[in-house]
N, C-alpha and C positions, 0 to 999 in steps of 0.2 A: 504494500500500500504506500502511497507519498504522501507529501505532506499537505495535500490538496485531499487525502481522504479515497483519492482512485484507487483503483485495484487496476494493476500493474500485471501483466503478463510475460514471461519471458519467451523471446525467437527463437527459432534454430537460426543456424548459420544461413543454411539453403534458403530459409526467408528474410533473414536481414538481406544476403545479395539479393532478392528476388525485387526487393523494397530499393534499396540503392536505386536500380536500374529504372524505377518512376519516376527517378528525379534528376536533377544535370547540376546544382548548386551546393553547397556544402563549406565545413570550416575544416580548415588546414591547422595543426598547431603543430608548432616548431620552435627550436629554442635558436635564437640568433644574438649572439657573443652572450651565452650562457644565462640570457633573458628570453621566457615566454611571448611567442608572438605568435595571437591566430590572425587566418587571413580567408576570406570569403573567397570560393573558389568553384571554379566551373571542372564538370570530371565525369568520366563514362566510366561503365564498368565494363568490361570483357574477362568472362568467362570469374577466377578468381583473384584478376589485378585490377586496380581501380588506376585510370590513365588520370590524372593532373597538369592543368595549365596553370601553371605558377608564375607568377611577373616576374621580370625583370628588375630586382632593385636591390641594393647592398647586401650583401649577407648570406638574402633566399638562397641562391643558389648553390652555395657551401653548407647551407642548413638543410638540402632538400638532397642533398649527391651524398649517397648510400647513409644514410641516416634512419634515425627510427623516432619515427612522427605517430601524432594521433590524427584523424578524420573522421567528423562526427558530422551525419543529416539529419535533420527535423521534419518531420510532417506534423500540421499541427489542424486540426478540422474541429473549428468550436461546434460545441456540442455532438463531435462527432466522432471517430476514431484516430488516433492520434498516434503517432510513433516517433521512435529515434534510434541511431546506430551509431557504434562504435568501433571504428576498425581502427588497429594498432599496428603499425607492421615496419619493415625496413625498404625506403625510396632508391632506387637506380635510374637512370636516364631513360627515356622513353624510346623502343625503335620502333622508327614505322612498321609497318604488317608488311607491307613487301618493299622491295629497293627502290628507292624515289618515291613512293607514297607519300605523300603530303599529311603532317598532323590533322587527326579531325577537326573540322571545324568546330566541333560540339568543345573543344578544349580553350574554345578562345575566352580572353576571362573575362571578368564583368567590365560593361562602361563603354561597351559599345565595340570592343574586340580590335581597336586599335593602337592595345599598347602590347608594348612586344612584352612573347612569355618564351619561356621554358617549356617545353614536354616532360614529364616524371610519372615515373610507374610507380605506383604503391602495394607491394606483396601483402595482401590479406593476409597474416599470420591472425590475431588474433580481431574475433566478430562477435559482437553481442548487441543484445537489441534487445527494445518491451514497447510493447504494444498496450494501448488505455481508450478508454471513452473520456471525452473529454469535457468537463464541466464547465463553461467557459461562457457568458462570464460566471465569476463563481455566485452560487446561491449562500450571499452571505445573514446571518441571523439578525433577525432583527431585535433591535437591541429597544427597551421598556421606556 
């Protein structure tokens, strides 16, 4: 249960990926010169690696080359069914699917996909997720 009172379900893996792959948006978190940094980020999932468009900007790309990052998505449906995921795993460079293949587009990152990124692959080691009805706005008591 949380602390909202819901009742809380736990995923299997096979349904956290199934969930991932509804959505293209998500948070990166990464540690950049030994300080916490998340970053909103656009991502596909194939098969058991989750692909990452990362920007280009101080740091990322020493904090994202073979490191071990968290990635967490949201779905959030007021009054409706609600979820979240948590994959954990170790980043390597992204390669195309075949020679000269162009990154997907679906990687390009927010804000209109004109700032240059990165490609990065994120190894699903570790997937957990829970699924809720969501109470939203909350039914608060009313008070005498």
């Amino acid at each position: 249960m949380d602390p909202n009172g819901e009742e809380r379900a736990a995923l299997s893996r096979h349904d956290c990926l199934a969930l991932l792959r509804t959505e293209n948006f998500g948070r990166l978190a990464v540690s950049v010169g030994a300080l916490p940094r998340v970053l909103p980020i656009r991502y596909e999932v194939v098969g058991e690696t989750i692909g990452l468009g990362v920007p280009y900007e101080p740091g990322l790309e020493a904090a994202t080359d073979d490191a071990v990052v968290a990635f967490q998505v949201d779905h959030n449906d007021p009054g409706g069914e609600s979820w979240t995921v948590l994959v954990q795993g170790r980043t390597s460079a992204h390669a195309p699917r075949r020679a000269g293949e162009p990154v997907p587009a679906s990687l390009t990152p927010p804000g209109g996909g004109t700032r240059p990124f990165h490609p990065v692959r994120l190894r699903a080691d570790l997937v957990e997720g829970f699924r809720w009805r969501s109470r939203w706005p909350l039914d608060a008591p009313s008070e005498p």
